[in-house]
N, CA, C and O atoms as CSV, one atom per row, in Angstrom:
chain,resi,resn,atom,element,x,y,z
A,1,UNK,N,N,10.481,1.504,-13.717
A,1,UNK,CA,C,9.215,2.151,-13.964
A,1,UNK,C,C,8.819,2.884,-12.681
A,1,UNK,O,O,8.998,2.487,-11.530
A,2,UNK,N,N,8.291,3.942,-13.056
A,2,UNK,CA,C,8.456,4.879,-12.148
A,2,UNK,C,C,6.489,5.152,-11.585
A,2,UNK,O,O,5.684,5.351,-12.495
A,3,UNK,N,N,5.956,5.120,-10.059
A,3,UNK,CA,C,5.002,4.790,-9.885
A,3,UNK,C,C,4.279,5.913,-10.749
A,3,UNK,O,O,3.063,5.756,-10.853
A,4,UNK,N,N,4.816,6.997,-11.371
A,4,UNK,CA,C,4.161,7.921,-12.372
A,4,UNK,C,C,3.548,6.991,-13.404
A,4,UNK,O,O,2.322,6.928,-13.493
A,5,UNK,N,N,4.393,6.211,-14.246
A,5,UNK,CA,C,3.889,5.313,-15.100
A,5,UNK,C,C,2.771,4.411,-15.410
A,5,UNK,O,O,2.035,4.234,-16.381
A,6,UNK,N,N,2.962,3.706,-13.781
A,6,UNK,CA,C,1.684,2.594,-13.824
A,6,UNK,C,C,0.474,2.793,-13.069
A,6,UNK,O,O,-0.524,2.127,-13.344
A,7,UNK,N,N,0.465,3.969,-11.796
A,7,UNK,CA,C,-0.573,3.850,-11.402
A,7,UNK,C,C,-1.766,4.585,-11.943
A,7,UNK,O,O,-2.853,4.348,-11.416
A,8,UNK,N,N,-1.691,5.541,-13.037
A,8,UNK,CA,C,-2.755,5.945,-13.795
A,8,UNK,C,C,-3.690,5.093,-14.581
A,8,UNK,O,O,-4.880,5.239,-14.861
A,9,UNK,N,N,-2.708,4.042,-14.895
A,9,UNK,CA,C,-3.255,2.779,-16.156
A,9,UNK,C,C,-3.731,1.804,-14.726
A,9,UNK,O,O,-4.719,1.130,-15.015
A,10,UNK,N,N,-3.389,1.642,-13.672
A,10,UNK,CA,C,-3.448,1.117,-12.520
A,10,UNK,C,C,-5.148,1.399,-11.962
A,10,UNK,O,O,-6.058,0.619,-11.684
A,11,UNK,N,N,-5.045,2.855,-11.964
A,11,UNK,CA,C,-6.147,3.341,-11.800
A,11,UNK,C,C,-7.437,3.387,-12.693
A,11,UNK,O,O,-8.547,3.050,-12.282
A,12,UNK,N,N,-7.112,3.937,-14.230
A,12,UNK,CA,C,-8.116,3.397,-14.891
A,12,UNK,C,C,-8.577,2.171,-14.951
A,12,UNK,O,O,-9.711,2.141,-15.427
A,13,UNK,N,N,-8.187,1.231,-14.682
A,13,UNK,CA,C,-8.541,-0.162,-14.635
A,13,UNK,C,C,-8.926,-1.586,-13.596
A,13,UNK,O,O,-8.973,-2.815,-13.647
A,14,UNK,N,N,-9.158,-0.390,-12.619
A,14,UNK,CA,C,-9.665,-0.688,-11.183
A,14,UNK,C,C,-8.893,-1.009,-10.428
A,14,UNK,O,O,-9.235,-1.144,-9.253
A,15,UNK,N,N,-7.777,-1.211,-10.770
A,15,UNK,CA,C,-6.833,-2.066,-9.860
A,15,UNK,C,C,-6.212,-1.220,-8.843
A,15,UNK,O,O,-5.097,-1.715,-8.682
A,16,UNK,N,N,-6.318,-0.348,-8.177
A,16,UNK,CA,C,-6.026,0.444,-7.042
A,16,UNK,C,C,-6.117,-0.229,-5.711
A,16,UNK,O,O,-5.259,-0.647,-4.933
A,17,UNK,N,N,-7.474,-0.205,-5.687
A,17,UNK,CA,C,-7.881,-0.671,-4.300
A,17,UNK,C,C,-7.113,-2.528,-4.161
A,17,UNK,O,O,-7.059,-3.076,-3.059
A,18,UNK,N,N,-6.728,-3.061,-5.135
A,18,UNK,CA,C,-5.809,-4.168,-4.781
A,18,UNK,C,C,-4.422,-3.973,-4.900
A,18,UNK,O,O,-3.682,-4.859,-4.474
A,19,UNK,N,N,-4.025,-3.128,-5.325
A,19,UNK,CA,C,-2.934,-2.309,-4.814
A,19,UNK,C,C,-2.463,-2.087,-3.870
A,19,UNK,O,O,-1.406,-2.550,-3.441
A,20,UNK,N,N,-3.381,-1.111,-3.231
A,20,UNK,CA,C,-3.458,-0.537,-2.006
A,20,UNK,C,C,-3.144,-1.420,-0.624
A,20,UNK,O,O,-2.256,-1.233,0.207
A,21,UNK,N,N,-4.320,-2.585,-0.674
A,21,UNK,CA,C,-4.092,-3.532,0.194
A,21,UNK,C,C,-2.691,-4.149,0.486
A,21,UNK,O,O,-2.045,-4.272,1.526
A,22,UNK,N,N,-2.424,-4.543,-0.998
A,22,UNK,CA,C,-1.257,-4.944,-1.092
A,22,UNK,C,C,-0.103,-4.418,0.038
A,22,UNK,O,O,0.352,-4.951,1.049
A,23,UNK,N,N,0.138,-3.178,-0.591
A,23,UNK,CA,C,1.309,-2.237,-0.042
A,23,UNK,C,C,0.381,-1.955,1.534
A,23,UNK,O,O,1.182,-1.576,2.389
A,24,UNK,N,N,-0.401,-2.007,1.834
A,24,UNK,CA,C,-0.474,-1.990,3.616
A,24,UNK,C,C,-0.219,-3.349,4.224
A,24,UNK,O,O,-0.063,-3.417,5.443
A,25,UNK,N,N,-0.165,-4.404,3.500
A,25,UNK,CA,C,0.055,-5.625,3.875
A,25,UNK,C,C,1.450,-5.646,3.990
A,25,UNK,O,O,1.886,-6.095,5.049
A,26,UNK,N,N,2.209,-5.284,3.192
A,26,UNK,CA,C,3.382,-5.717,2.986
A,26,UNK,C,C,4.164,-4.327,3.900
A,26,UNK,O,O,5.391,-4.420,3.858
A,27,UNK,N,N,3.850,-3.573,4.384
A,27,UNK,CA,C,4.152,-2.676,5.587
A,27,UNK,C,C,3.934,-2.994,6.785
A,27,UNK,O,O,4.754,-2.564,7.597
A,28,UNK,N,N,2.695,-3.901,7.351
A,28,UNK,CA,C,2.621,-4.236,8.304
A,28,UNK,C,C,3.336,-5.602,8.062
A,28,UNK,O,O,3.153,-6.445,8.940
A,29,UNK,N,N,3.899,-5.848,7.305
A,29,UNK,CA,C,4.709,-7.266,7.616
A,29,UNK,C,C,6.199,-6.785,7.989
A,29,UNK,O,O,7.035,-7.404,8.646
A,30,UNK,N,N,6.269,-5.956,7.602
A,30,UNK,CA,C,7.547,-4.802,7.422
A,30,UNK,C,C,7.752,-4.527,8.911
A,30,UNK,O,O,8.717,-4.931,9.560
A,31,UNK,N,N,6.654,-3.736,9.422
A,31,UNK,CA,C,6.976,-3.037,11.060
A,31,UNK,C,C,7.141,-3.951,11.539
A,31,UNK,O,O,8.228,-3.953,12.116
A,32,UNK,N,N,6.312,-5.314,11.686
A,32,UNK,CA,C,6.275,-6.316,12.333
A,32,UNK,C,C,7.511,-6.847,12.496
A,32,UNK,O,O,7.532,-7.225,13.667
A,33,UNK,N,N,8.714,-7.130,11.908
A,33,UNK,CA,C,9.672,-7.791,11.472
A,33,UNK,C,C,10.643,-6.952,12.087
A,33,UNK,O,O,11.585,-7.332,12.783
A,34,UNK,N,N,10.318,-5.679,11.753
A,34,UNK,CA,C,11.461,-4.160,12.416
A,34,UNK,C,C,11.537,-4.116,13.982
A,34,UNK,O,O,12.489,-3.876,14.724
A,35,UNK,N,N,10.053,-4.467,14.283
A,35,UNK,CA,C,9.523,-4.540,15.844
A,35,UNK,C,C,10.269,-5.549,16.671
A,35,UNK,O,O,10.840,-5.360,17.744
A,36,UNK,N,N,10.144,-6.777,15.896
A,36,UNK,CA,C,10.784,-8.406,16.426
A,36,UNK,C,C,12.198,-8.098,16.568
A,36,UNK,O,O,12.867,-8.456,17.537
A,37,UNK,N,N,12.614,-7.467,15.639
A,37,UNK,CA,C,14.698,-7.113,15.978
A,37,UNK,C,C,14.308,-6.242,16.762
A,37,UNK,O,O,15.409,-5.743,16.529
A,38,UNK,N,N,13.769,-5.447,17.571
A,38,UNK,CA,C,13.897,-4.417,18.457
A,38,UNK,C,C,14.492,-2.945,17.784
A,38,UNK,O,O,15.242,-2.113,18.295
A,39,UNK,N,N,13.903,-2.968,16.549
A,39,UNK,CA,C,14.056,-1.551,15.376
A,39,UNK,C,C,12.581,-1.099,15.259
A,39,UNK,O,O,11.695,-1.834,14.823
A,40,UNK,N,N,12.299,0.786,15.888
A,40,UNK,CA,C,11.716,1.392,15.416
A,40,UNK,C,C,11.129,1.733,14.039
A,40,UNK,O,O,11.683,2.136,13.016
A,41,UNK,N,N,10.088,1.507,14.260
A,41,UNK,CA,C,9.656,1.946,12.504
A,41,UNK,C,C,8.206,2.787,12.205
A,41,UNK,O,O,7.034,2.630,12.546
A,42,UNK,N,N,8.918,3.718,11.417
A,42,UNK,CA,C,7.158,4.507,11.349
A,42,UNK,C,C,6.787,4.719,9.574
A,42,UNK,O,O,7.526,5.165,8.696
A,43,UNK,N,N,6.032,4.450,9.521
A,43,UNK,CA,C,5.310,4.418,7.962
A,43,UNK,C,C,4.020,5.511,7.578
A,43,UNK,O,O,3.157,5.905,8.362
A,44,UNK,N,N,4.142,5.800,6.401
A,44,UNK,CA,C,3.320,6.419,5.814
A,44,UNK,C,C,2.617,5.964,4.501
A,44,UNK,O,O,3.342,5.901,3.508
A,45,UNK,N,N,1.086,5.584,4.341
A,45,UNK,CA,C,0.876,4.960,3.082
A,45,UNK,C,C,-0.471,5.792,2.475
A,45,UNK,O,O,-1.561,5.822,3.047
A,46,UNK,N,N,-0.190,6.386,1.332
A,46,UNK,CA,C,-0.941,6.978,0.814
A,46,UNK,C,C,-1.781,6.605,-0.301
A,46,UNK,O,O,-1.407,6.739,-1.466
A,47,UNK,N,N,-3.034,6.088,0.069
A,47,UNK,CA,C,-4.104,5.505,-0.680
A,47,UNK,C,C,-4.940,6.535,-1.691
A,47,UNK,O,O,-4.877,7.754,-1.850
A,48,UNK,N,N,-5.703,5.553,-2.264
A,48,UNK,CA,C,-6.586,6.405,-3.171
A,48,UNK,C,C,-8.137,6.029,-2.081
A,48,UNK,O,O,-8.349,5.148,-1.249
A,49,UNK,N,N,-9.115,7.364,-2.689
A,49,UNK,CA,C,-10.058,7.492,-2.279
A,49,UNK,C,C,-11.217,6.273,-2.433
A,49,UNK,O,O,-12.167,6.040,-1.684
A,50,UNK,N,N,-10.824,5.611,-3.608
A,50,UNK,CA,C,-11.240,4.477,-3.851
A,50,UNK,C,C,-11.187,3.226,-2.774
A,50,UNK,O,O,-12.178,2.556,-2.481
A,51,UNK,N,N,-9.999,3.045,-2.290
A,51,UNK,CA,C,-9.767,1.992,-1.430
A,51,UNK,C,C,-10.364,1.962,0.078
A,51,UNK,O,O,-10.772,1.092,0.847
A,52,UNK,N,N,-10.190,3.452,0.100
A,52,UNK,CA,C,-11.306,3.472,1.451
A,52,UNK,C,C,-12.975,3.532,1.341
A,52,UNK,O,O,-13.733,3.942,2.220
A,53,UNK,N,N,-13.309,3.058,0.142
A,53,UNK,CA,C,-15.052,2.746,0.191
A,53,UNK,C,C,-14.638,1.321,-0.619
A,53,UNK,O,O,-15.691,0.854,-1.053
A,54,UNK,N,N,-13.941,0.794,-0.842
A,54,UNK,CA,C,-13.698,-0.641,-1.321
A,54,UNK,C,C,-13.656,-1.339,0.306
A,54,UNK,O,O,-13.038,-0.852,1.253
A,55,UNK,N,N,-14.458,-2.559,0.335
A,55,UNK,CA,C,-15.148,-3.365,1.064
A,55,UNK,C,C,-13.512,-4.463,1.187
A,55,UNK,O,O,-12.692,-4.135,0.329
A,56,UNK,N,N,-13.262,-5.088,1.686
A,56,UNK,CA,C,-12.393,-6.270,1.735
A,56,UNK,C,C,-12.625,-7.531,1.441
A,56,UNK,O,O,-11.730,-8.368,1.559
């Protein structure tokens, strides 16, 4: 399934902004881990407008 698929139904149904978190969580666990072996890592995460006025 292709993120075309789910994040519209994702989106109508609020679930973005826990999404979102998600996948920055699981990136900074990512660099973190890349960092500890002594591997460069650079990321890009592209949120919805929603998640940045969603509170934590």
């Amino acid at each position: 399934m292709t993120p075309g698929h789910f994040l519209p139904i994702a989106e109508k149904h609020g679930l973005m902004p826990a999404i979102d978190r998600w996948v920055i969580a699981k990136a900074i666990r990512t660099v973190a881990e890349r960092e500890r072996e002594g591997r460069k890592c650079t990321f890009f995460i592209k949120t919805t407008p929603h998640t940045m006025e969603d509170p934590p």
